[in-house]
C-alpha positions, -999 to 999 in steps of 0.1 A, spaced: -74 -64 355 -69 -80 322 -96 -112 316 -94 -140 294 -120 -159 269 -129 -192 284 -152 -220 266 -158 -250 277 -163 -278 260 -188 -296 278 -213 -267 287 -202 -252 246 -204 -214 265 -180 -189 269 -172 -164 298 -146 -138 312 -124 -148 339 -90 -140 354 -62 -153 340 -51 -188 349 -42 -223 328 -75 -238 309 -79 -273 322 -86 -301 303 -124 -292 278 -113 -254 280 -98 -237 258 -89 -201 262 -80 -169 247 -59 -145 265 -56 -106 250 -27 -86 261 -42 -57 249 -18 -28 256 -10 -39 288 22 -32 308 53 -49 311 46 -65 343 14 -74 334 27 -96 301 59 -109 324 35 -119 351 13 -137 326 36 -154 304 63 -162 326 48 -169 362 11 -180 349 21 -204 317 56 -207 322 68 -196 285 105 -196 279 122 -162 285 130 -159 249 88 -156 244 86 -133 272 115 -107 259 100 -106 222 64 -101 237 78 -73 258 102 -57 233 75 -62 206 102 -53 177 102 -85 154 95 -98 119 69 -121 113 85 -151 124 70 -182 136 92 -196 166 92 -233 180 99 -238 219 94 -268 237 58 -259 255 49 -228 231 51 -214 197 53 -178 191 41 -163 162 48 -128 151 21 -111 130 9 -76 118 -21 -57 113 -17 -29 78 -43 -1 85 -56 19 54 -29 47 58 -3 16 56 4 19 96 13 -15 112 4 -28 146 28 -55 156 9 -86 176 27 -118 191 8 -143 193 20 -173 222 6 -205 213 -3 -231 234 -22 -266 238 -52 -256 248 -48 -220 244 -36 -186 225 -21 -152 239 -22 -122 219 2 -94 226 -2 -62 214 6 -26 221 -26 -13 216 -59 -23 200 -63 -27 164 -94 -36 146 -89 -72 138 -82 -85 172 -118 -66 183 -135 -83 155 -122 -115 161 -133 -110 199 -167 -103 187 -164 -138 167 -157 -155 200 -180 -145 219 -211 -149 192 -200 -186 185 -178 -199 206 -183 -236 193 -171 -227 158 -139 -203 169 -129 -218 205 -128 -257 194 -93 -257 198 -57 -235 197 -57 -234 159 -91 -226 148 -84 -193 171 -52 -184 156 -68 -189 124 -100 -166 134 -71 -138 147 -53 -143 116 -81 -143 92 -96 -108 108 -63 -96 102 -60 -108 67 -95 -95 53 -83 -59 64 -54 -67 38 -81 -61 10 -92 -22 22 -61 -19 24 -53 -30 -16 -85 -8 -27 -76 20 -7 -43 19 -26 -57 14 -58 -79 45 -52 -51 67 -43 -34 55 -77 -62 62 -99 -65 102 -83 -28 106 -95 -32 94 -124 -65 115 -130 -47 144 -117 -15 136 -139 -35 133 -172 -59 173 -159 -25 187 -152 11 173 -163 29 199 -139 9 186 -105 29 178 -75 25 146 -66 63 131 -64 64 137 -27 33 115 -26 44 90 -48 75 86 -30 61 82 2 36 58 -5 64 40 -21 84 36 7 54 30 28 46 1 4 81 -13 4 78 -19 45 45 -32 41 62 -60 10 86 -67 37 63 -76 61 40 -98 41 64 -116 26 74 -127 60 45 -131 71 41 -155 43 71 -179 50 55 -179 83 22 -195 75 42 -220 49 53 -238 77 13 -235 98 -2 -273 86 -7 -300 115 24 -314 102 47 -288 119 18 -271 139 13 -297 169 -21 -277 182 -43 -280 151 -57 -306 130 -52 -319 98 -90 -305 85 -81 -271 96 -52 -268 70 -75 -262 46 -79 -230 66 -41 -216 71 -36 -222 33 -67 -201 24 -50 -172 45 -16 -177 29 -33 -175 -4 -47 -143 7 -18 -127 17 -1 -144 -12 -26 -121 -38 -21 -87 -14 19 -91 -19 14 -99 -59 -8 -64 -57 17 -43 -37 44 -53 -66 19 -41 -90 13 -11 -69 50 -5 -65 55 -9 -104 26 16 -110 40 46 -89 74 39 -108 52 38 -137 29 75 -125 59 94 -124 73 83 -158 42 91 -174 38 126 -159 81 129 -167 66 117 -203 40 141 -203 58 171 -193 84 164 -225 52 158 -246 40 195 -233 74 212 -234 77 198 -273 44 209 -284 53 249 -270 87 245 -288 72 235 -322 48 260 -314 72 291 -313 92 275 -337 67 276 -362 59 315 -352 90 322 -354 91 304 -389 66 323 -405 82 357 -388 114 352 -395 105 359 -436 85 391 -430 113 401 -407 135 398 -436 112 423 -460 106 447 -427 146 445 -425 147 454 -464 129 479 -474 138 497 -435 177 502 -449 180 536 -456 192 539 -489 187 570 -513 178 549 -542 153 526 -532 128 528 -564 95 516 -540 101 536 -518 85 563 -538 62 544 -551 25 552 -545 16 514 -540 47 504 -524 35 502 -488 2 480 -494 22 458 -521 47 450 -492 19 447 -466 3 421 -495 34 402 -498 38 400 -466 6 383 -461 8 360 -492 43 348 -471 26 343 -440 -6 323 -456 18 303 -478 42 290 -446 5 287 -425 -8 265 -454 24 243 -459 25 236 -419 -11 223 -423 -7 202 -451 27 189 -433 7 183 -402 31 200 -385 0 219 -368 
């Protein structure tokens, strides 16, 4: 059976119990950690009596990040991004004295932030929006593997691009580019969403603690300025190698070009003297054939020379 978080104020300890309303000096945490349907209907509707509108996104868990005013709860829709760019959707049901989290299976941040609460519970259970900020700040730090696993993956292509023009990497490229566009999506969601989390418009946290929310906006805010850059360097990764190829297809045509420059003379004198004409006065000649062979030489030197001195080389 699923167990909540429970400090209390007075005693400043925290335990496991079953799930019920925190009285007055408790605050709680409850973790819908893949649980079942009845479980979170049970929970949010029968145990702290969230509107049905809560209770249908928790259960269909298919939202943007939205934050959601009712008039006992807020609901706030957030994501974890793994390192291969997979999200885990979370709701998070906000209350007076206490935060649900709702997701359909673990993810990293919400164990780490658990970990938090139970190591110093007077620093992360004081009240409802010191915890959402823990959850969302766990979340949040994960943002950054994610940017330098990104950044990693873009510096291989372009290694890979500059060893070998012709490697296959536009499937890649285009993949993590679509990846990275739903990811954009997300965050910039999630970023109107924490706009509007300062004790102004968020009635169950205090005015010192908005220090807090805007240092996780700013976070997220740098993560979205990287994902355009991202985005602008795989458009970027496929020009270059697009560039590269032309570069490489250019150098083998000037290449054979120039071959077929310096053949194209001798070709001429092979073509000449191999007409069969009676009266052909080198043909009988006892020199003829190393003269030719000699002039044919001096031809291809000469054009070899005047490429090089052209730079066309």
């Amino acid at each position: 059976m699923t167990q909540m978080l429970l400090y209390n104020e007075s005693t400043q300890r925290v335990e496991e119990t079953g799930i019920r309303v925190p009285g007055e000096g408790e605050v709680a945490w409850v973790p819908l950690i893949a649980a079942s349907q009845e479980e979170i209907e049970r929970v949010l509707r029968d145990v702290f009596c969230c509107h049905p509108l809560i209770v249908e996104d928790c259960i269909k868990l298919n939202q943007r990040p939205k934050l959601d005013r009712y008039d006992k709860h807020m609901l706030l829709t957030f994501f974890e991004v793994g390192q291969d760019l997979t999200t885990i959707e979370m709701e998070h049901v906000i209350g007076p004295n206490y935060i649900i989290t709702v997701a359909p299976q673990s993810a990293s941040s919400v164990e780490a932030a658990a970990r938090d609460f139970r190591a110093a519970p007077e620093r992360f259970m004081t009240f409802s929006g010191v915890i959402l900020y823990r959850l969302l700040d766990r979340c949040v730090d994960d943002y950054a593997d994610l940017t330098d696993k990104v950044e990693n993956v873009l510096d291989k292509h372009e290694r890979a691009i500059f060893r070998n023009p012709h490697v296959k990497i536009a499937g890649d490229v285009f993949r993590l580019k679509r990846k990275l566009h739903t990811v954009r999506r997300i965050m910039a969601d999630e970023k109107a969403a924490l706009a509007q989390l300062t004790h102004h418009q968020f009635p169950y946290t205090r005015a010192e603690a908005d220090v807090y929310f805007i240092d996780i906006y700013d976070h997220v805010s740098r993560v979205l300025d990287s994902i355009d850059a991202f985005r602008e360097s795989l458009s970027g990764l496929l020009e270059l190698q697009l560039n590269m190829k032309s570069d490489r297809m250019n150098e083998i045509m000037k290449t054979l070009t120039i071959v077929s420059s310096i053949f194209l003379p001798l070709t001429f004198v092979v073509g000449l003297y191999g007409m069969n004409f009676r009266d052909m006065p080198e043909l009988s000649w006892k020199y003829g054939y190393p003269a030719v062979l000699l002039v044919m030489v001096i031809i291809a030197g000469s054009l070899w020379w005047f490429y090089k001195r052209k730079k066309w080389l």
